[in-house]
C-alpha positions in Angstrom: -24.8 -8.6 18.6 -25.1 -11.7 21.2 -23.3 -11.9 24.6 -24.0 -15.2 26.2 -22.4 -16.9 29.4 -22.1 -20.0 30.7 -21.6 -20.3 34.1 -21.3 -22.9 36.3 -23.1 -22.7 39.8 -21.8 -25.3 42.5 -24.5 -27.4 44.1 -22.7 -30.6 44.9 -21.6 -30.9 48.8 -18.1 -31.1 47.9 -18.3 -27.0 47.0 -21.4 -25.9 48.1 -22.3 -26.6 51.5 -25.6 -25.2 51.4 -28.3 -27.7 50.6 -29.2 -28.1 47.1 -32.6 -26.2 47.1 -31.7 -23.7 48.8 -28.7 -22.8 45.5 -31.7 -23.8 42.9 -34.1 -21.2 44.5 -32.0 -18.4 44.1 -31.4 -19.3 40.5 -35.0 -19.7 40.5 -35.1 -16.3 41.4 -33.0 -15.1 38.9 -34.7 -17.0 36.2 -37.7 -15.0 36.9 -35.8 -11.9 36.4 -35.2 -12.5 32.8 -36.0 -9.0 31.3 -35.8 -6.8 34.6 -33.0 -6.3 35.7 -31.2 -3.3 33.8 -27.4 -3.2 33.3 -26.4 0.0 31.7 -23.5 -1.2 29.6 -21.6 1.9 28.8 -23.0 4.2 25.9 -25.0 1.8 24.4 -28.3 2.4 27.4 -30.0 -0.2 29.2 -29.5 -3.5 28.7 -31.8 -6.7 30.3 -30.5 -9.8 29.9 -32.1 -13.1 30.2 -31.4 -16.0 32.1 -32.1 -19.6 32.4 -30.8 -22.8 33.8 -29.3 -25.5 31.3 -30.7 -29.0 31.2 -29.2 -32.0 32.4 -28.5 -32.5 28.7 -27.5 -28.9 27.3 -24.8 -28.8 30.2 -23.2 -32.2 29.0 -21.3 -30.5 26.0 -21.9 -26.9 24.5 -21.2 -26.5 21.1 -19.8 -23.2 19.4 -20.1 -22.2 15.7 -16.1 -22.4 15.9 -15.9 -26.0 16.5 -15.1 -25.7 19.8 -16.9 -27.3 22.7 -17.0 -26.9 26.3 -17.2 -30.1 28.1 -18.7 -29.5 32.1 -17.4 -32.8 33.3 -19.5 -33.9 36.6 -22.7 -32.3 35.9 -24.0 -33.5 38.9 -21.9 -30.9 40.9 -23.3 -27.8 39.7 -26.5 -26.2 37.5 -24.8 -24.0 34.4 -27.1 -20.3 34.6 -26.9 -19.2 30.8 -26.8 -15.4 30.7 -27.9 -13.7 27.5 -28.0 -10.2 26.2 -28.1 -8.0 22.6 -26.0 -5.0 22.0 -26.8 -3.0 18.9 -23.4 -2.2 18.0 -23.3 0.8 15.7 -21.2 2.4 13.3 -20.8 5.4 15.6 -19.3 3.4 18.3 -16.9 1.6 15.5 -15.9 5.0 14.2 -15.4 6.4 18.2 -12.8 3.5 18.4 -11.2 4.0 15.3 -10.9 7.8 15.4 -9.1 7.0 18.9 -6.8 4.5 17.5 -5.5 5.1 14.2 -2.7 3.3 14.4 -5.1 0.6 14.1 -7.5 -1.1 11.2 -11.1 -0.9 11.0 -10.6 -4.8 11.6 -8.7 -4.4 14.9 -10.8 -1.6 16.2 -14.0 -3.8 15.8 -11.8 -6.4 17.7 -10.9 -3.9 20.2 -14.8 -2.7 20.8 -15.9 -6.4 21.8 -13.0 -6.9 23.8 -14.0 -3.8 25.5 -17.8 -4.4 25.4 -16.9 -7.9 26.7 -15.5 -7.0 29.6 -17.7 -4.8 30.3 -20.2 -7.9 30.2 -18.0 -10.2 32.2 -18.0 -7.5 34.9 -21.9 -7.3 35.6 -21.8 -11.3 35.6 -19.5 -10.9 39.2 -22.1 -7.8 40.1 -24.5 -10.2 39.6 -23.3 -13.4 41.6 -22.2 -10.4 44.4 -25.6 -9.0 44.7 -27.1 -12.7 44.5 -24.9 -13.3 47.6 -25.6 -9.7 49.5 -29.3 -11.0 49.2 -28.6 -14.9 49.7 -25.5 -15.2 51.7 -23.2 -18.2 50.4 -26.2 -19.2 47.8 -24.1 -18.4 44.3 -20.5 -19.8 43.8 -19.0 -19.9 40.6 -16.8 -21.9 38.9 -14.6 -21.2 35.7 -17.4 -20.6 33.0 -17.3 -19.4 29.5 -18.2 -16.4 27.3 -18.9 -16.1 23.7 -20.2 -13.3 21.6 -21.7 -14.3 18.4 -20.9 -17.9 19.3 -17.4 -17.3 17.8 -15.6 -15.9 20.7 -14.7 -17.6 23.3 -13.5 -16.1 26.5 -12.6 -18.3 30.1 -14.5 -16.4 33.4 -13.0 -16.8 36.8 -14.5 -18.6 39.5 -16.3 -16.5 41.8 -16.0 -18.1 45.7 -19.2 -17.9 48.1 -17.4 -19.4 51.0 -16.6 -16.6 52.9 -20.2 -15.2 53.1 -21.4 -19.3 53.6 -19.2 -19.3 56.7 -20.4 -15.7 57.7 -24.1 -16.4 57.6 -23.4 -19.6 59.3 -21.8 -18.2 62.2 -24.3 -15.3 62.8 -27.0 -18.2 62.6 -25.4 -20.2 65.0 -24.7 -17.2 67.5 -27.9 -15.5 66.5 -26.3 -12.0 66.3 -26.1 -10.3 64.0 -29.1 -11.4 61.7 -29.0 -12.0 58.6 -31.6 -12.4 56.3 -33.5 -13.5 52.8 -33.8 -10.2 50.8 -35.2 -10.0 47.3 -32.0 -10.1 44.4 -34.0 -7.1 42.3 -34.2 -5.0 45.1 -30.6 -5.5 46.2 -29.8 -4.7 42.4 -31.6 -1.5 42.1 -30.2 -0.1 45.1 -26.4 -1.4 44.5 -26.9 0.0 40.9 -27.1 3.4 42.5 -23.8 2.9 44.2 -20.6 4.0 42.1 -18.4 0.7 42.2 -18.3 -2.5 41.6 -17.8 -3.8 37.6 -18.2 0.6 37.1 -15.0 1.4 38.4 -13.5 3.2 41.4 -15.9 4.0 44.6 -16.7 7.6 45.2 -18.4 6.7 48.7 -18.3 4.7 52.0 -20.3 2.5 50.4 -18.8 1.9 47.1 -15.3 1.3 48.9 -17.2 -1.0 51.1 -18.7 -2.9 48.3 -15.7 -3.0 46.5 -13.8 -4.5 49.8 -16.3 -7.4 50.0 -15.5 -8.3 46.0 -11.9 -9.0 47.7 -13.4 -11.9 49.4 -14.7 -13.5 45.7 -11.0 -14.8 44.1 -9.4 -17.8 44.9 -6.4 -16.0 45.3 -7.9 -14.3 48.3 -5.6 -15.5 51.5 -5.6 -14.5 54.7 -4.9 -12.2 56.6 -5.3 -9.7 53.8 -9.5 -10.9 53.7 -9.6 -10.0 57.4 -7.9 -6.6 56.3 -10.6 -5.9 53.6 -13.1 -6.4 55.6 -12.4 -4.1 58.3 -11.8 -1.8 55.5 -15.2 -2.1 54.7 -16.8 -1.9 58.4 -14.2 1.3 58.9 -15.6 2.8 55.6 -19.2 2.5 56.7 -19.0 3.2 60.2 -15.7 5.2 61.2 -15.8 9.1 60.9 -13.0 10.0 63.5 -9.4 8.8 63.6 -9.2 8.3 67.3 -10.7 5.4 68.9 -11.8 3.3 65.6 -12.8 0.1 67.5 -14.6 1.6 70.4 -16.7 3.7 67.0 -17.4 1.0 65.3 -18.5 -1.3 67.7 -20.8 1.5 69.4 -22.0 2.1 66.0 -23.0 -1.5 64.9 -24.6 -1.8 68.0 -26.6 1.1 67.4 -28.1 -0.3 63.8 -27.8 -4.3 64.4 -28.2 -4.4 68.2 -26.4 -4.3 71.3 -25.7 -8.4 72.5 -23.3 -8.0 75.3 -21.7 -11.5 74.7 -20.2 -10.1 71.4 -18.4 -6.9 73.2 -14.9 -9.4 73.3 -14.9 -10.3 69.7 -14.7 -7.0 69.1 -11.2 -6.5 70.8 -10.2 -9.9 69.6 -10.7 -8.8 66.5 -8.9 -5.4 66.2 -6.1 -6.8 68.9 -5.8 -9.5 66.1 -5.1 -7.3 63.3 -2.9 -5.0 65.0 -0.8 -7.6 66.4 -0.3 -8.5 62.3 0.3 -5.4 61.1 3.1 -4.5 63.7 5.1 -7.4 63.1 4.3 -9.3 66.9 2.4 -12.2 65.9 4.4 -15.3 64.8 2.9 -16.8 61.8 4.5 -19.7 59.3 6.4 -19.1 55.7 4.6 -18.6 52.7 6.3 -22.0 51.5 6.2 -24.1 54.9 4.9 -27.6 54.6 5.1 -27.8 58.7 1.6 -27.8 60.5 1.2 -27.8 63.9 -1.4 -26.6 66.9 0.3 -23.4 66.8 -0.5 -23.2 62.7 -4.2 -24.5 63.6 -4.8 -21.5 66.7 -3.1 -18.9 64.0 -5.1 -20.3 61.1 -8.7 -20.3 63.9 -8.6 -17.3 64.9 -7.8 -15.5 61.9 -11.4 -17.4 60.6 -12.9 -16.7 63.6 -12.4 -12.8 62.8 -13.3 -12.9 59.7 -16.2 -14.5 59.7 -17.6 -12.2 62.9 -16.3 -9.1 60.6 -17.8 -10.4 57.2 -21.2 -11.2 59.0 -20.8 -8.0 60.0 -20.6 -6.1 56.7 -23.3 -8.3 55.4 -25.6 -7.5 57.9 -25.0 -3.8 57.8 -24.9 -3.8 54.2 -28.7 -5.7 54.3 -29.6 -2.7 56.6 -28.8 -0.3 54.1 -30.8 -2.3 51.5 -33.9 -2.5 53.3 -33.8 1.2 54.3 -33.2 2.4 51.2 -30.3 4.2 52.5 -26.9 5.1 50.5 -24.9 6.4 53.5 -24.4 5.6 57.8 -24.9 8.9 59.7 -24.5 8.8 63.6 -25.4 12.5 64.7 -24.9 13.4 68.3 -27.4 15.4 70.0 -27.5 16.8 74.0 -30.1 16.8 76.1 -29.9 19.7 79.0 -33.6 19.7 80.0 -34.2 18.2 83.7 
């Protein structure tokens, strides 16, 4: 049975800042993994899908056997990456979901497998655009794309936004700590595929829960200063072992895998003074509904981005760490020297 997804990857300056061949490499890259990468979708074994970038034609219009069609209007602001993959549905998977249900028909349990199997699908395409972004920070944003199985069914995606990890990578280039670099998408993949989480469900490590913080930062319905909060989740899960003195840990701890630059030491307190100052009620901040701006909104508004972005370059860079290490877990023994 055919899964197939459309999805629309911004390019154009208004929603990608990130020059355009820079986005058209990493899809590139993933073109070139067509038939590599495995995704294990539930009992039916490894899966490798294909993938290819549409043509200035095929992303006009795309026609469905149903008579629908899906119109990408301004073409010129994004490249569509078409995702494709074969399950070979079975009758024992049919008669699993039908012996579990049988309130239902043999009809609606077969429509209650691909809804199932589909988003299972749909879940691996955000694995996917995360990974792309853990190994090319800010390089894959998505908008709302399209999924069809069969060419019958169609189902909307949501958009998936890169601009936290854009303005992460940015800031750590511009300050040149901490670095972040290039890494190769399969081998971000392999390792993350280890890592319970993600589209598979609830962490059952540091670094699942941290993985699963930084997909927090992907919806448009994302506002601050609860991304702030889920990224510290993230540094805290990876880095924090004791309950006393969480800032001065993980900022001895970072500086331990990513360097020590001294001029960073303040954001550090910035940062957590920041958050706790939120959570405790004794920072003054506007309405959910207030239509008044002001410098005090702009300062509130600057250095809750600030934070984030020094956290969320942060995460990244730790996370990149872990990639090229091979490593699934931070450990920060303590040893004691006595000899003289």
């Amino acid at each position: 049975m055919q899964f197939k997804a459309q999805l629309p990857v911004a390019v154009g300056k208004l929603w990608q800042p990130l020059p355009y061949e820079y986005v058209r490499e990493t899809l590139e890259e993933l073109c070139s993994l067509s038939g590599q990468l495995e995704w294990n979708l539930a009992d039916l074994g490894a899966n490798r899908p294909t993938f290819k970038v549409l043509g200035t034609q095929e992303k006009h219009a795309i026609d469905f056997k149903n008579s629908k069609t899906v119109v990408f209007e301004n073409p010129e602001w994004w490249e569509v990456l078409e995702i494709e993959t074969f399950l070979d549905i079975g009758a024992s998977q049919i008669e699993r979901i039908v012996s579990s249900h049988r309130e239902l028909s043999a009809e609606d349990s077969l429509s209650l497998l691909m809804r199932s199997l589909s988003d299972l699908f749909e879940g691996y395409l955000y694995d996917l655009a995360l990974v792309s972004n853990l190994a090319r920070p800010g390089s894959i944003g998505l908008f709302d794309g399209y999924v069809s199985i069969e060419e019958h069914t169609i189902r909307r995606t949501e958009p998936f936004t890169s601009w936290h990890f854009y303005e992460a990578a940015h800031v750590a280039k511009k300050s040149g700590w901490p670095m972040l670099t290039d890494l190769p998408i399969f081998e971000v993949w392999k390792w993350a595929e280890s890592i319970n989480g993600l589209s598979r469900g609830f962490s059952s490590s540091a670094i699942g829960r941290s993985l699963n913080a930084l997909t927090h930062l992907t919806s448009l319905e994302s506002r601050q200063p609860f991304i702030l909060f889920w990224v510290l989740m993230g540094l805290e899960a990876l880095y924090v072992q004791e309950r006393g003195g969480v800032m001065e840990q993980l900022r001895e701890k970072v500086n331990t895998l990513l360097g020590a630059p001294k001029m960073h030491k303040k954001k550090f307190a910035r940062m957590y003074d920041l958050r706790s100052r939120l959570i405790h009620g004794q920072l003054d901040f506007s309405s959910a509904y207030s239509m008044v701006e002001g410098p005090k909104d702009d300062r509130f508004h600057q250095e809750l981005g600030e934070a984030t972005e020094f956290a969320t370059a942060l995460l990244l860079a730790t996370i990149q760490q872990l990639v090229k290490r091979g490593w699934r877990e931070l450990r920060f023994p303590y040893s004691v020297d006595g000899s003289a």
